[in-house]
N, C-alpha and C positions, 0 to 999 in steps of 0.2 A: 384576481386569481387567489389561489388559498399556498400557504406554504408552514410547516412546522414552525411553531415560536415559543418561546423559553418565557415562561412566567417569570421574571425577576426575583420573586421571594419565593415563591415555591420550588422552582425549578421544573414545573411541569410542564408538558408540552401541550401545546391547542394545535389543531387544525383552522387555523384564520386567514382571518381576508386580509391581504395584503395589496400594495400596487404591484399592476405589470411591469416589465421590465422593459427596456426601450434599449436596440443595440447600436453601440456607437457606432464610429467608423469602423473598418478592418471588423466588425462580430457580427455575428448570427441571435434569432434568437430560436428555441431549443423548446418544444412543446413535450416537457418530460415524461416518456412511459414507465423507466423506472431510477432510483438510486442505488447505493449502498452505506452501509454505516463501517466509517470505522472510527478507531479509539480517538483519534481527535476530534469528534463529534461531542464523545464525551466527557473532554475538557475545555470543550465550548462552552456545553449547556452549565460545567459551571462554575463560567466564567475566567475560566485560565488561558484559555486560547483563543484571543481576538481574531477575528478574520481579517486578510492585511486589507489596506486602502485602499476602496473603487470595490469591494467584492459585497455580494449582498453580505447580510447580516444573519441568514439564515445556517444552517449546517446543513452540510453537504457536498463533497470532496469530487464528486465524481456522477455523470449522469448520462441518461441515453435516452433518444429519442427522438421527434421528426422535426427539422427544421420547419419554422413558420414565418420567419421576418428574416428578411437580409440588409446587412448595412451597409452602408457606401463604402468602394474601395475593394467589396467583395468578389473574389471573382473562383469559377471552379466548383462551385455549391448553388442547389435551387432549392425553393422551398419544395417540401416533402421527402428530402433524402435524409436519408434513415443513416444518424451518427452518433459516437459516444464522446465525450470530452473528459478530461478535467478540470475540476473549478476551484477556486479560491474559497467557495464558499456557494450557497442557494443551491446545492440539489434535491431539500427537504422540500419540495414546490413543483408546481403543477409546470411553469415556465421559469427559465434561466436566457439570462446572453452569455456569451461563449465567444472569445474570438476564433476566429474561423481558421487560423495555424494551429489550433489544438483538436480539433474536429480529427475523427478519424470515420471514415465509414466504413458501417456497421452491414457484413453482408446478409442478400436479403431473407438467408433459410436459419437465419440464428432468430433466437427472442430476443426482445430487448433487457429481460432480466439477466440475460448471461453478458451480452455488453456493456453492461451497468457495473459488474464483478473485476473489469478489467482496467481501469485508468489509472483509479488510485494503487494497487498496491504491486501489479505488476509496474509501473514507472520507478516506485519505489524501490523495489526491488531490485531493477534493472540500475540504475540512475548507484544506488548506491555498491552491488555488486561489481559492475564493469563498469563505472564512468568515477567513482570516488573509489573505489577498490582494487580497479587494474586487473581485474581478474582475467588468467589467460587460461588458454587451452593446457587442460595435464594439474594445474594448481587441486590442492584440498580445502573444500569449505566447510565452515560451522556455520548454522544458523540457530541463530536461539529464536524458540517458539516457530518450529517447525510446519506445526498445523495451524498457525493463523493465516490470513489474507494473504501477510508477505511472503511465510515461509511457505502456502503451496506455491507460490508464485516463482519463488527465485529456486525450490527442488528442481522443479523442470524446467525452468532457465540455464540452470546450473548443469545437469545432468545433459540438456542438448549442446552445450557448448565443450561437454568431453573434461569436464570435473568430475572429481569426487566426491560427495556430499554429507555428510555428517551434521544431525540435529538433534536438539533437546526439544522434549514436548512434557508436560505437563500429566498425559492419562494412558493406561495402558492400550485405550482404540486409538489416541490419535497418533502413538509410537505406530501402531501398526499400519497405519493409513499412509503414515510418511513412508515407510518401508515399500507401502505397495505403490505409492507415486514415484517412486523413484532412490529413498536415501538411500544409503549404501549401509549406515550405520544409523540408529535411532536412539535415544538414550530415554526415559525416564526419571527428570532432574527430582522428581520425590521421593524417588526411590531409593537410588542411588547418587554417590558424589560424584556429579558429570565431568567436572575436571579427570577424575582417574581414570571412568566408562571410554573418556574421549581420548586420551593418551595410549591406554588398551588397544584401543582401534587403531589409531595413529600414532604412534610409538616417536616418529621425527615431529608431531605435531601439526599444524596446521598454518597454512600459507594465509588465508582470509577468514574472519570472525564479522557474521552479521548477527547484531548484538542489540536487543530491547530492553535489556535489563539494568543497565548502567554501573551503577556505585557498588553493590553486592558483589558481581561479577567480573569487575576488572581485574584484580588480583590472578584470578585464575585464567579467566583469558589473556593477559599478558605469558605467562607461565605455559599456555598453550601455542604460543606463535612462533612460527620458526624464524630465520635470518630473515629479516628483508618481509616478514607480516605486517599484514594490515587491520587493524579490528576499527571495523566503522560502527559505531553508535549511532541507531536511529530513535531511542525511545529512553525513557527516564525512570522503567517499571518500579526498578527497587531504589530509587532517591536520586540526587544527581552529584551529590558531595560524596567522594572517596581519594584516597592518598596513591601515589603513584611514585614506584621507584625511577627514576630518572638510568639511573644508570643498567639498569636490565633494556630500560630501552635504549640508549644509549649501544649497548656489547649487542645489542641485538639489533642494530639498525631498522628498530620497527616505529612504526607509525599509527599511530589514534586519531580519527578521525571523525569529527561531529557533523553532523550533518540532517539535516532540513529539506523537505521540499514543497511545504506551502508556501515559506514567504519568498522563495527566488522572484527572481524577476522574470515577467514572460518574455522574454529574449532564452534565459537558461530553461522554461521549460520548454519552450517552444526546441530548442537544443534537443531535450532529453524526448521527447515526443519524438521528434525528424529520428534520432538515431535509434530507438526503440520500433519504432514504424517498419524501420529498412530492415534490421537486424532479426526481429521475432514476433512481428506481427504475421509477415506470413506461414509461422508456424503453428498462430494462434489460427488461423484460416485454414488452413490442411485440416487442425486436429491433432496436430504432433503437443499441441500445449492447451492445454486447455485451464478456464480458470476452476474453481474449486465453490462451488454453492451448497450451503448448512441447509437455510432456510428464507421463503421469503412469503414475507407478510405485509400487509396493506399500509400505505403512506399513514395511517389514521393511529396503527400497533407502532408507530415509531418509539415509544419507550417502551415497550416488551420488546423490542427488535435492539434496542441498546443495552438491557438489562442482562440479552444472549452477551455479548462480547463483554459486559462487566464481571458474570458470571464465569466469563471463559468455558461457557460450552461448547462456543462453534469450533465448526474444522473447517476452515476456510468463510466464502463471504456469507454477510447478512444482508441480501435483498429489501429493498422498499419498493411495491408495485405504486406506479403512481396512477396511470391507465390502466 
């Protein structure tokens, strides 16, 4: 089969032949129609983000398409049913194995570019809003980078679960675009000093802070959290070293939390799949949630298709057609 690969010194990508994949016990294997890219893709390609152990070597977070091989122990799946997964890693590639607890099917009047848009960053999203965030029904959320993958993902997470939603975005369309998805409030962080924009809106401040930006922004997202906040960090935009008063957090009974979701163990994502499944997948099936698509372009444009999210032009996901 062919799958993206990272030139060592150059860092460019080829379309090459690689071996098939063979699936163990408990996996399927995944004759992929499409992918998506996100930003840990491209601290793969160079070389900051190992894929954990047993995952191919290729990038690729997330994929969709039709079972072709079933491995022992499998039961509930047959070859040709039409599923999306998440991976460890390989869904720059024609074929993936997958274990078969992370398989979701994919119903039959969707594409398979739009189930490709959903694993990685709505779990994300989910996984870190209500399973490391506590988020309940009536709370106020921030999310920084509003219009990426995660944040269209957790507005209409957020907003179906009867929050209020407040984000920072980067351009004056993707302000607008969060607005019309659902935020309640949108900021402008180039514009203006988001810490005030979001105090304005939110005067008592904010119960949960989902947060890409790290070290720049703690200061002020502490500053923004009320009694008993939570600010989860998922991402390291602006560096990962900054100073932290102990004792505001402390008077304020809040909590910082780091958090991950490639290298868990599949026990934990198999966890955040089952309760994401139950919870809002079939909201994703109605149409009450849908995922968010910029652009999609051929497995072959996979570094024009990563240079979108370096550049931070998209609003939402960047498709890889592999079929």
């Amino acid at each position: 089969m062919k799958a993206i690969c990272v030139d060592p010194e150059s860092l460019k990508l080829n379309w090459a032949d690689v071996a098939e994949p063979e699936p163990l016990s408990g996996e399927v294997v995944i004759d992929i129609h499409a992918s998506a890219v996100n930003r840990a893709d491209l601290l793969q390609r160079a070389g900051n983000y190992p894929p954990p152990p047993g995952s191919p070597p290729y990038m690729g977070l997330e994929a969709s398409g039709v079972i072709s091989e079933i491995g022992d122990g499998v039961t509930g799946w047959q070859v040709g049913d039409r599923v999306c997964t998440l991976l460890g890693g390989g869904g720059y590639a024609e074929r993936v194995s997958s274990p078969a607890s992370m398989l979701i099917r994919v119903p039959k009047e969707w594409d398979f570019e739009k189930a490709a848009a959903i694993p990685e960053v709505f779990y994300t999203a989910f996984l870190n809003l209500f399973i490391e965030g506590g988020l309940t029904s009536g709370e106020t959320v921030l999310i920084h980078g509003g219009a990426s993958g995660v944040g269209t993902a957790g507005i209409q997470m957020v907003r179906k679960a009867g929050c209020r939603v407040l984000v920072t975005a980067g351009r004056p369309d993707k302000v607008e675009f969060c607005k019309e998805l659902g935020a309640d409030v949108a900021v402008n962080y180039k514009e203006v000093d988001f810490e005030s924009a979001i105090r304005e809106a939110s005067p008592d401040g904010v119960d949960l802070i989902l947060d890409i930006a790290a070290a720049d922004y703690l200061k002020p997202n502490m500053k923004l959290l009320k009694t008993r906040g939570r600010l989860v960090i998922i991402a390291l935009l602006t560096g990962a070293i900054a100073e932290i008063d102990l004792s505001v957090l402390m008077r304020g009974r809040q909590r910082v939390i780091g958090s991950v979701l490639r290298s868990r163990t599949l026990e934990e994502k198999v966890d955040v799949h089952d309760r994401f499944e139950k919870r809002f997948w079939p909201d994703l099936v109605s149409g009450e949630i849908n995922p968010v698509i910029y652009k999609t372009l051929p497995i072959e444009e996979a570094a024009a298709a990563q240079s979108i999210l370096e550049n931070n032009e998209n609003i939402g996901k960047v498709i890889l057609k592999v079929r």
